[in-house]
C-alpha positions as CSV (number, residue, x, y, z in Angstrom):
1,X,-34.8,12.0,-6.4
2,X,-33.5,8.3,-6.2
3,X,-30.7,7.2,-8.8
4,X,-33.1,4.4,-10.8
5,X,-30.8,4.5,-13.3
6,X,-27.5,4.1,-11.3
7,X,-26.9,0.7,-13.6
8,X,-26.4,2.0,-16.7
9,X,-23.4,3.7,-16.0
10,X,-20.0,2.0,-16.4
11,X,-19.3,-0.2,-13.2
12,X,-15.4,1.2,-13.2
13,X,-13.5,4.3,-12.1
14,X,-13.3,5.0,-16.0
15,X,-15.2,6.5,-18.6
16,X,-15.9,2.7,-19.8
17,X,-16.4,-1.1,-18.2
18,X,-13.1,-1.8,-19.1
19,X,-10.7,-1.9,-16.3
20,X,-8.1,0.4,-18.0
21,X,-9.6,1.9,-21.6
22,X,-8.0,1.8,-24.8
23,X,-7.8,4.0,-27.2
24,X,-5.8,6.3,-30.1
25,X,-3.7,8.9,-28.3
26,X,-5.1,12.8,-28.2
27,X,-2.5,14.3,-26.7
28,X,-1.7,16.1,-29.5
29,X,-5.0,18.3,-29.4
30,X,-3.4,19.8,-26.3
31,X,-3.0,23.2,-27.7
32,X,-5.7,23.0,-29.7
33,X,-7.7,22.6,-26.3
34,X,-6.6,25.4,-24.6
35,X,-7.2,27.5,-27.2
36,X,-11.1,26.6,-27.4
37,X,-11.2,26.6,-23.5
38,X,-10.0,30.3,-23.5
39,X,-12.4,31.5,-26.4
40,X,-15.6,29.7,-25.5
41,X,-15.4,28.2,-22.2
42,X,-12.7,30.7,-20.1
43,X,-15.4,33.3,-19.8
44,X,-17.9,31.2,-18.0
45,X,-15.3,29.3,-15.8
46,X,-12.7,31.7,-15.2
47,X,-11.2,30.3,-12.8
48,X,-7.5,29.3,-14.3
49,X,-4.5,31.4,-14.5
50,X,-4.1,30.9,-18.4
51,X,-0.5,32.0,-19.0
52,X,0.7,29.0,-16.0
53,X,-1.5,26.8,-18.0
54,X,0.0,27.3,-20.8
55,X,3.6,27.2,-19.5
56,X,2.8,23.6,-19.1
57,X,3.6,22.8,-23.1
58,X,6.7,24.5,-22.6
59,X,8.6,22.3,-20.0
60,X,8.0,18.8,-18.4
61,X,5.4,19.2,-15.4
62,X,4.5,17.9,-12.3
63,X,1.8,14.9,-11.5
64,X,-0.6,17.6,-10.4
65,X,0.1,20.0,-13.0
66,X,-1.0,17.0,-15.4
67,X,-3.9,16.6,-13.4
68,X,-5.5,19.7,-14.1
69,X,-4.3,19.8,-17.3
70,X,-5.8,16.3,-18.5
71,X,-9.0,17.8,-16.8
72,X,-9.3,21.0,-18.5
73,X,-8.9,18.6,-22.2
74,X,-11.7,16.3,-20.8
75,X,-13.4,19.5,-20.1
76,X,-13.2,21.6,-23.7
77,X,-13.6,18.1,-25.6
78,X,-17.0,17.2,-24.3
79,X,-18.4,20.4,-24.5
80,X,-16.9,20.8,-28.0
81,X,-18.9,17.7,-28.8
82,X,-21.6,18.1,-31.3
83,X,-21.0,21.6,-31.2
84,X,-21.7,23.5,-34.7
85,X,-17.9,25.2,-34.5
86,X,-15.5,25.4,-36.9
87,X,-12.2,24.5,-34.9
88,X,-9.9,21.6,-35.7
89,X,-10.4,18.9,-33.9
90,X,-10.9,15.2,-34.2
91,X,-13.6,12.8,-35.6
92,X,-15.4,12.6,-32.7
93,X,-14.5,15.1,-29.7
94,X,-16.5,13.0,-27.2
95,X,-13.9,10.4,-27.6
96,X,-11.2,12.9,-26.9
97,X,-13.0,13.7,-24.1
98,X,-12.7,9.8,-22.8
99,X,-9.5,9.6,-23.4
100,X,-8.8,13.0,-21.3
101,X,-11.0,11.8,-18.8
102,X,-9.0,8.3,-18.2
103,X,-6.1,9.9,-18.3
104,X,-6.9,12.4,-15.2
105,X,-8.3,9.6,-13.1
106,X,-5.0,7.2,-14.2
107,X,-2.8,10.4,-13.5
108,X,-4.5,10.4,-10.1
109,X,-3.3,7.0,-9.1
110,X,-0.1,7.3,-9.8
111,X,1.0,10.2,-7.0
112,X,-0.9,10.9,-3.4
113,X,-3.9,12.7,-5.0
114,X,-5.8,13.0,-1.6
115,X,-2.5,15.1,0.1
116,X,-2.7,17.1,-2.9
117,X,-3.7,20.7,-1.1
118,X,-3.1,22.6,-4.4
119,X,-6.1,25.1,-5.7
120,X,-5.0,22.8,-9.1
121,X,-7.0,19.6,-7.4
122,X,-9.8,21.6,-6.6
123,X,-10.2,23.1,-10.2
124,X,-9.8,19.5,-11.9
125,X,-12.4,18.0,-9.9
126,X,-14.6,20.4,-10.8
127,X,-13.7,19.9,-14.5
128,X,-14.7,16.3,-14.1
129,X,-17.7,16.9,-12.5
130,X,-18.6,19.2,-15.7
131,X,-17.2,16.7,-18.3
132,X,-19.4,13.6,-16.6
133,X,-22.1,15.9,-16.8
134,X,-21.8,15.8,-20.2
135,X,-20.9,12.4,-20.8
136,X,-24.8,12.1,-18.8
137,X,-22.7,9.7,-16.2
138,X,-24.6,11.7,-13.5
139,X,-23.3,9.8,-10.6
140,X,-19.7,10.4,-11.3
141,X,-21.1,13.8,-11.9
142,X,-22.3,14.5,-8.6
143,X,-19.1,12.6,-6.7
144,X,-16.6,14.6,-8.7
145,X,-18.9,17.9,-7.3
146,X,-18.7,16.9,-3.8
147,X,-15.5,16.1,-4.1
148,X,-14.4,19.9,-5.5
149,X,-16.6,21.1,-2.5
150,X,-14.6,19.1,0.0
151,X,-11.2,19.7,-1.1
152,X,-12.4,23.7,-1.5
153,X,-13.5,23.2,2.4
154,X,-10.3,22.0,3.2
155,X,-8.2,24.9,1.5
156,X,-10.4,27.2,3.9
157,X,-11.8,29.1,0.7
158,X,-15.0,29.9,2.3
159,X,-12.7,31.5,4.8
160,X,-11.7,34.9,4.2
161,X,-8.5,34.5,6.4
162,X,-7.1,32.1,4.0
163,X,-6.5,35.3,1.8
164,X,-4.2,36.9,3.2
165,X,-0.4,36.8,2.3
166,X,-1.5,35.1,-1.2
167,X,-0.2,36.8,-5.0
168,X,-2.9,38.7,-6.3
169,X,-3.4,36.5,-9.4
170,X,-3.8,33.4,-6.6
171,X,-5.9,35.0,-4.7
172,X,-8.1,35.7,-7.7
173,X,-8.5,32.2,-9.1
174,X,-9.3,31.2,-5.6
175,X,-12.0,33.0,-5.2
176,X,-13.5,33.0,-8.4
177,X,-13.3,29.0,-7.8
178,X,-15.1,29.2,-4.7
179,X,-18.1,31.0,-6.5
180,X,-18.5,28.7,-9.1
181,X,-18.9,26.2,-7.1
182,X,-21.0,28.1,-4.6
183,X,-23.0,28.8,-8.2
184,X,-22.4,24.8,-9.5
185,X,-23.6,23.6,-6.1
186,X,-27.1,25.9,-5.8
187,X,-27.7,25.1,-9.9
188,X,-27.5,21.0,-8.7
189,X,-29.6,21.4,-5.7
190,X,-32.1,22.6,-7.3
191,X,-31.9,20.5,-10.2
192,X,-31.1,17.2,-8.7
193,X,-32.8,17.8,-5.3
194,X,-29.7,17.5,-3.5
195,X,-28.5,19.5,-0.4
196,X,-25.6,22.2,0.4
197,X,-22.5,22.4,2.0
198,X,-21.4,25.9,1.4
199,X,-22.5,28.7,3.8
200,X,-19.8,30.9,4.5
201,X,-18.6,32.6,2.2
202,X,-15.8,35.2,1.3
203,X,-15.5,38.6,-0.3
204,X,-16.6,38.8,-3.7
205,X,-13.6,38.6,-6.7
206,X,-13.1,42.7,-7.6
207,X,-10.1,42.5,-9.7
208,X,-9.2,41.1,-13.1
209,X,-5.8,39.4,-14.4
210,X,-4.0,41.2,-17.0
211,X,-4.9,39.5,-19.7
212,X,-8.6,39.9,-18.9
213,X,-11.1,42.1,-20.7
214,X,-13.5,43.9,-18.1
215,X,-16.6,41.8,-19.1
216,X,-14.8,38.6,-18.1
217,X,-15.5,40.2,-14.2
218,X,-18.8,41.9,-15.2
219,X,-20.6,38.8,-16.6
220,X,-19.1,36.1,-13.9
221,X,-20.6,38.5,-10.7
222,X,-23.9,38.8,-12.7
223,X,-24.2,34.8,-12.9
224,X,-23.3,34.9,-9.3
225,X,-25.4,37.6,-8.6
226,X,-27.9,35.7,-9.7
227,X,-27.5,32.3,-7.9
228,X,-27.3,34.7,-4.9
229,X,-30.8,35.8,-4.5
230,X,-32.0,32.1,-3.4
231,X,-30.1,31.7,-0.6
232,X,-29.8,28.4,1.8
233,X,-33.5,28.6,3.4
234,X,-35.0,29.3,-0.1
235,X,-33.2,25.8,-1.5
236,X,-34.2,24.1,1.6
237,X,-37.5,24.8,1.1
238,X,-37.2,23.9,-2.1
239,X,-35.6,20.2,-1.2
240,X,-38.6,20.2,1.3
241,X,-35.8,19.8,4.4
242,X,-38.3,22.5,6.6
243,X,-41.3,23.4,7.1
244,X,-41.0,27.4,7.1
245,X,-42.9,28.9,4.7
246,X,-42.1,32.1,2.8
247,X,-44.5,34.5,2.7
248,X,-46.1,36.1,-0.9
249,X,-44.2,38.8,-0.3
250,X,-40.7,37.1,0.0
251,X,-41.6,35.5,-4.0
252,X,-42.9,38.4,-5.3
253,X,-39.4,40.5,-4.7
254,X,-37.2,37.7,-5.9
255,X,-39.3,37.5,-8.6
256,X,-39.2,41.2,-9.0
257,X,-35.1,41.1,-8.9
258,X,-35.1,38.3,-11.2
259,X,-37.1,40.1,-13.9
260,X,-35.1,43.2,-13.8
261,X,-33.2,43.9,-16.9
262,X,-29.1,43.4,-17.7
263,X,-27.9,46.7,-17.9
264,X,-26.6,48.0,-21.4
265,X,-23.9,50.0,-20.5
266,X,-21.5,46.9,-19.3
267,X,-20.1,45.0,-22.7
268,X,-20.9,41.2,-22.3
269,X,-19.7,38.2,-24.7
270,X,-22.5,36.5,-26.5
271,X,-21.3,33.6,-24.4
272,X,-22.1,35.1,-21.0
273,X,-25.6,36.7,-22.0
274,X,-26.4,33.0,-23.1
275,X,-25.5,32.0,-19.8
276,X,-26.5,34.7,-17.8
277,X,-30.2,35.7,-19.6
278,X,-31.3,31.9,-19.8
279,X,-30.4,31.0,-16.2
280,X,-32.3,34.2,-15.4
281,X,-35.6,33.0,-17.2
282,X,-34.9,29.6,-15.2
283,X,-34.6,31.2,-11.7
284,X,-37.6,33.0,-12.6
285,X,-39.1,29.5,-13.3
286,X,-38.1,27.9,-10.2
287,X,-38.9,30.3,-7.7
288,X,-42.8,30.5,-9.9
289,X,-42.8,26.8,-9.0
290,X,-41.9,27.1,-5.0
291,X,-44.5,29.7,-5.1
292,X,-46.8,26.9,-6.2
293,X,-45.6,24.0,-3.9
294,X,-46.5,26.7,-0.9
295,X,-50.0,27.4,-2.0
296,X,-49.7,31.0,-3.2
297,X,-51.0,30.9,-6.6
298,X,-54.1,32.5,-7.7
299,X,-55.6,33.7,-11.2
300,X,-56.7,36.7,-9.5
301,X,-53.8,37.7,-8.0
302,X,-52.7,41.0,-8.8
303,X,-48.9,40.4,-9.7
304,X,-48.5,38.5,-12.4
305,X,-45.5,36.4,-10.9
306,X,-48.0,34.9,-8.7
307,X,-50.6,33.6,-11.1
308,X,-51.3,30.1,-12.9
309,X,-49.8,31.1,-16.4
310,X,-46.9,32.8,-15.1
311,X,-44.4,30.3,-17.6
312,X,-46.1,31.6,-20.1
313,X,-44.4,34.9,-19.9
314,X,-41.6,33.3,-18.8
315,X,-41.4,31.5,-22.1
316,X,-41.9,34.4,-24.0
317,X,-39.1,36.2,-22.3
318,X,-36.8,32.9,-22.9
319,X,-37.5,33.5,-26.7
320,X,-36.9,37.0,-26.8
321,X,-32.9,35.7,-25.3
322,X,-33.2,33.1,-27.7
323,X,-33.2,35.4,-30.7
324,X,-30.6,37.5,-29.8
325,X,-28.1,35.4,-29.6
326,X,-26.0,33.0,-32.4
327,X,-26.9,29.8,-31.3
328,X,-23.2,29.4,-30.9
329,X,-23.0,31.2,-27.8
330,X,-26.2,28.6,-26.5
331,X,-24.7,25.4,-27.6
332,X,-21.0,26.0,-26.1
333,X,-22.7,25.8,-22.6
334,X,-23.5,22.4,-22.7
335,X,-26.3,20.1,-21.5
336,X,-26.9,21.9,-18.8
337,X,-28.3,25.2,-20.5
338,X,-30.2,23.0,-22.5
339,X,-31.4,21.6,-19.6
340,X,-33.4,24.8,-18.8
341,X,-34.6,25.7,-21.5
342,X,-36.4,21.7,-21.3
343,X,-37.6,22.9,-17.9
344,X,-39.1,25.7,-19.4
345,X,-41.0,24.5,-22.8
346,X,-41.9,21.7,-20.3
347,X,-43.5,23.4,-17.8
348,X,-45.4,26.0,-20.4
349,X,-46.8,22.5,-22.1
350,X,-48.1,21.8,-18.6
351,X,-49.9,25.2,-18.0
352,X,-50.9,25.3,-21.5
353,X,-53.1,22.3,-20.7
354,X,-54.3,23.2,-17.5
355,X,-55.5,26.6,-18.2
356,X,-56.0,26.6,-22.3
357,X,-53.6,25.8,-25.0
358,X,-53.8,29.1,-26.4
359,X,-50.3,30.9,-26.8
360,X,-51.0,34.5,-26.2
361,X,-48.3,35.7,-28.5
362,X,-50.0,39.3,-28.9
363,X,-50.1,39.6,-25.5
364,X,-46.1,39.5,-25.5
365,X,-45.1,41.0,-28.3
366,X,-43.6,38.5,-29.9
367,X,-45.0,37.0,-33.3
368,X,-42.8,33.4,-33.0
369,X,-44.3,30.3,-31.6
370,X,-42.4,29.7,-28.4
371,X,-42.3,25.8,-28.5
372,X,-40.6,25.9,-32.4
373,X,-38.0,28.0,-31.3
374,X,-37.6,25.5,-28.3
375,X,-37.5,22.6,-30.3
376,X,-35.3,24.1,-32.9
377,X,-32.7,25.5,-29.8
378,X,-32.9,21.7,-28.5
379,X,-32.0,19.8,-31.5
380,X,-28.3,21.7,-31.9
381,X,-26.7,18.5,-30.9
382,X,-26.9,15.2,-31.1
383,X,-27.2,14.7,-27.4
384,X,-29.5,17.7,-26.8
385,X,-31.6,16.3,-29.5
386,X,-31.7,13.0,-28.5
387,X,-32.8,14.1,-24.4
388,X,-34.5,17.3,-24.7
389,X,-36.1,17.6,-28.2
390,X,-37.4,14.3,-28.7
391,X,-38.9,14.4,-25.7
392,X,-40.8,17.6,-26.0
393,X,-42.2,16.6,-29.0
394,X,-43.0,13.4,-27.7
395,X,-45.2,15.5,-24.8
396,X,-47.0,17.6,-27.1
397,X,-47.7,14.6,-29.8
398,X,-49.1,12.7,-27.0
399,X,-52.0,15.2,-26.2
400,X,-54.3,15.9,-29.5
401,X,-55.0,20.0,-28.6
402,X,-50.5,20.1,-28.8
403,X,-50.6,18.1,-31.6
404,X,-50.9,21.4,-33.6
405,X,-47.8,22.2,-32.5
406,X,-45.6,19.5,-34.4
407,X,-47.2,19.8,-37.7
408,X,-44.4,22.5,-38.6
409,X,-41.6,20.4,-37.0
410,X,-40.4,17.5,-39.3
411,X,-37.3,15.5,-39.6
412,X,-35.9,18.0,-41.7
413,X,-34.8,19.7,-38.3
414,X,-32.2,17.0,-37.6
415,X,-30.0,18.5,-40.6
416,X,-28.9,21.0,-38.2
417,X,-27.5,18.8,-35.5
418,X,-24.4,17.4,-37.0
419,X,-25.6,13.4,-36.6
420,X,-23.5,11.3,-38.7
421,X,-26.7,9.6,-40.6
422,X,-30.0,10.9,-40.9
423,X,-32.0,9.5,-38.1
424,X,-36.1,10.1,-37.4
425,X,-36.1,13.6,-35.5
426,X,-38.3,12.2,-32.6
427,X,-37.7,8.5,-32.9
428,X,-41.0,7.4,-34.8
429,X,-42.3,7.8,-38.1
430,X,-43.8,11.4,-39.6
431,X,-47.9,10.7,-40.6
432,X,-48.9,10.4,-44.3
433,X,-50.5,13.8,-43.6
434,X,-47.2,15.1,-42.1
435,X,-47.8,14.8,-38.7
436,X,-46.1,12.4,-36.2
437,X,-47.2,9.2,-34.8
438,X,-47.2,9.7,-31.1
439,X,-45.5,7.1,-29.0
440,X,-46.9,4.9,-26.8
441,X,-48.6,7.1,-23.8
442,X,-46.1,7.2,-20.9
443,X,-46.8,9.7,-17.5
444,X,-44.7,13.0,-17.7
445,X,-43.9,14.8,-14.6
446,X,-43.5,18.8,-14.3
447,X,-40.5,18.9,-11.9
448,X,-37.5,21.1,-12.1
449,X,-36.1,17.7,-12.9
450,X,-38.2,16.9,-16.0
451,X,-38.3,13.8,-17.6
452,X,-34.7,13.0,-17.6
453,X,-33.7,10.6,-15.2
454,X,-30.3,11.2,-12.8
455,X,-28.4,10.2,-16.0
456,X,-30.2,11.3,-18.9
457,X,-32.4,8.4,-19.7
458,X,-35.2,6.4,-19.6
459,X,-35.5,2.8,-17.8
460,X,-37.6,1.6,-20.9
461,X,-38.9,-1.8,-19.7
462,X,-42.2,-2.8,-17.9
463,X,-40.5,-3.7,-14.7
464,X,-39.8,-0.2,-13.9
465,X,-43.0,1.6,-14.9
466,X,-44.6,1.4,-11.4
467,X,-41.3,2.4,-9.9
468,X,-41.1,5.5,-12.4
469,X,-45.3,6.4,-12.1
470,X,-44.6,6.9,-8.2
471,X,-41.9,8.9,-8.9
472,X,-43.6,10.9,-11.4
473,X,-46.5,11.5,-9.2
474,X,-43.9,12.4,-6.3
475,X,-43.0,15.2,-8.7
476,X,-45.7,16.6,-10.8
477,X,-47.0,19.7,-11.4
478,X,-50.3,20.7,-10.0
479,X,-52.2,23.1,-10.9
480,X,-55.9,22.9,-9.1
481,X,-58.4,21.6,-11.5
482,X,-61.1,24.5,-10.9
483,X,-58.8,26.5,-13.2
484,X,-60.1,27.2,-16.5
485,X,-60.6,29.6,-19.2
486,X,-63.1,32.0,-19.7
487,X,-64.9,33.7,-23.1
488,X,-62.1,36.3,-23.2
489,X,-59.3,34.0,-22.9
490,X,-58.8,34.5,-19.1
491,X,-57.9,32.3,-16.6
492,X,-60.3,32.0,-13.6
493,X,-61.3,29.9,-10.5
């Protein structure tokens, strides 16, 4: 996918165009940082020895130590932004998040980051990465990434050699590190069409520290686990970098591991079964979607993975996960999550129109409408709202047979996304008869990507609408137009 929107970005180093920003000093949310980190973030990225973190309040540290320390901040305050939690904290955690931010990159300049060979430098990179993420600098984003994945490459973590001799609490974080990236850098390939670096890998992490619950290891090997099923030539395929093609057979039993259910005997945080039960309904989604690109779909098929309204279910499923978690344990994630769950109301809005807009809610056993709960899930922050949300309604209000769908979802929904004035939930004006006023029509694309561009927005003037109706047509969805829906509501060719 090409960067269009590479511009909008800030042209420094920084979070900001100003050479060296400015602002009031956050240091003093220090603690209160780690403290968040270990109870909502710690059990997704577990890959810090907390107790050494924390030593750090207690006794003047090292450039490096700062480093990661500054990183980890810039990490918990971005993800803390928007967030409905009720931690002390500042009036606006994306600014603390800024500061952090410059403050690791100015740390960075002042001591020979690039000979740093400590684990720490890995880590904080990969804290950056996330925090840009947030911030929607995607660019920075994806540097910071490859940087983490270079430095890792360089401490031979792939290598299972380099284990030997280490402390057992070292040699834990390191390889839980490798992982997440090996996890971070799979999730962005297939997201941002980008290719991989890591192929070798090591052991798996078996052990815990001692301050760890068992589900801290249970829930991080599942989310591996996960990621693990598509391996390189799957994502390569999937980037469209060979021409092999996997055989029905080869998506029907990924599809068939992907489906299987968590087991209930191992405890898991709320935290980790938001992580580890949406990315599953996404997987499920993307591998449904390189079963299309190959060919292999069919409305008679006789397993359902490998049939036209596929998402359907898959949406169905991503609502039963939805209501069985606080939406606490969703939001704390980040854009990212929210991400796929966009990718998935997306793509059920485009099947819905090719093969009937029907929403076979019997059919699932569920009695809630799939795109509310969506909608609802998308609007928990600010920035969730404003990328996600507002752009699924947008899609729906811009077809008359979705336009059902929005007559339920006013601007009363913004009350639960914290914005500091009341604001019009999709960006236009509701109808006198309650319904919306549908934007001017725009093309929408059905790729993994969606309709966010590299860094989260849309290049709203005329002189990029060719540019952007190319790349949309690069990127749709297609779903032959023989397909169509018979008397008893099924879908045939």
């Amino acid at each position: 996918m090409s960067d269009i929107h590479r511009h909008e970005e800030p042209n420094s180093m920084f979070t900001t165009d100003q050479f060296r920003p400015t602002s009031p000093s956050y240091f003093h949310l220090i603690p209160i940082c780690l403290d968040l980190f270990m109870e909502h973030i710690y059990p997704i990225m577990c890959v810090v020895h907390m107790p050494t973190v924390r030593g750090y309040l207690n006794r003047p540290i090292e450039m490096y130590e700062k480093n990661l320390l500054y990183s980890l901040c810039a990490l918990t305050s971005t993800h803390m932004s928007g967030k409905n939690t009720l931690a002390p904290g500042p009036p606006s955690w994306d600014a603390a998040g800024r500061f952090f931010l410059d403050e690791c990159i100015s740390v960075r300049q002042q001591y020979d980051f690039i000979e740093d060979k400590s684990l720490s430098a890995v880590i904080s990179s990969y804290f950056i990465h996330t925090a840009f993420f947030e911030l929607n600098q995607n660019r920075k984003s994806w540097y910071y990434l490859r940087e983490a994945l270079t430095l890792a490459q360089d401490l031979n973590l792939h290598d299972e050699t380099s284990y030997v001799g280490l402390t057992p609490a070292e040699a834990l974080c390191r390889r839980r590190t490798f992982w997440v990236l090996y996890v971070t850098e799979r999730s962005y390939a297939i997201l941002r069409h980008k290719p991989l670096t890591l192929s070798k890998t090591p052991e798996f992490p078996t052990t815990l520290h001692e301050y760890e619950l068992p589900e801290i290891h249970d829930g991080f090997m599942r989310l591996v686990n996960s990621y693990h099923l598509l391996d390189s030539s799957f994502v390569d395929s999937w980037n469209e970098s060979t021409e092999a093609r996997a055989s029905t057979l080869t998506y029907t039993a990924l599809q068939r591991q992907l489906n299987r259910p968590q087991p209930a005997d191992v405890p898991l945080t709320d935290i980790q079964k938001a992580d580890i039960l949406i990315t599953q309904q996404w997987l499920r989604l993307i591998v449904w979607q390189s079963s299309m690109r190959q060919g292999l779909l069919s409305s008679t098929a006789e397993d359902e993975s490998m049939t036209f309204r596929y998402p359907l279910k898959i949406a169905h499923s991503l609502l039963d996960v939805i209501a069985s978690l606080p939406t606490t344990s969703i939001e704390v994630h980040g854009m990212g999550i929210f991400e796929k769950i966009f990718e998935i109301g997306n793509t059920m809005l485009d099947v819905m129109q090719a093969c009937g807009t029907s929403l076979p809610g019997e059919s699932y056993g569920v009695a809630q409408d799939p795109f509310e709960v969506f909608v609802k899930t998308l609007s928990q922050t600010p920035n969730s709202q404003r990328q996600y949300a507002n752009l699924l309604l947008a899609k729906a209000a811009e077809k008359p047979e979705f336009q059902r769908l929005t007559q339920t979802l006013t601007p009363t929904l913004t009350d639960h996304t914290l914005t500091p004035q009341p604001l019009d939930f999709i960006g236009f004006p509701p109808q006198a008869n309650g319904g919306l006023v549908p934007p001017a029509p725009r093309p929408w694309r059905g790729s993994i990507v969606g309709e966010i561009g590299d860094d989260g927005m849309y290049k709203e003037n005329e002189d990029a609408l060719e540019e952007q109706q190319a790349l949309w047509a690069d990127n749709a969805i297609w779903i032959p137009e023989t397909v169509s829906s018979s008397d008893d509501g099924m879908t045939v060719l």
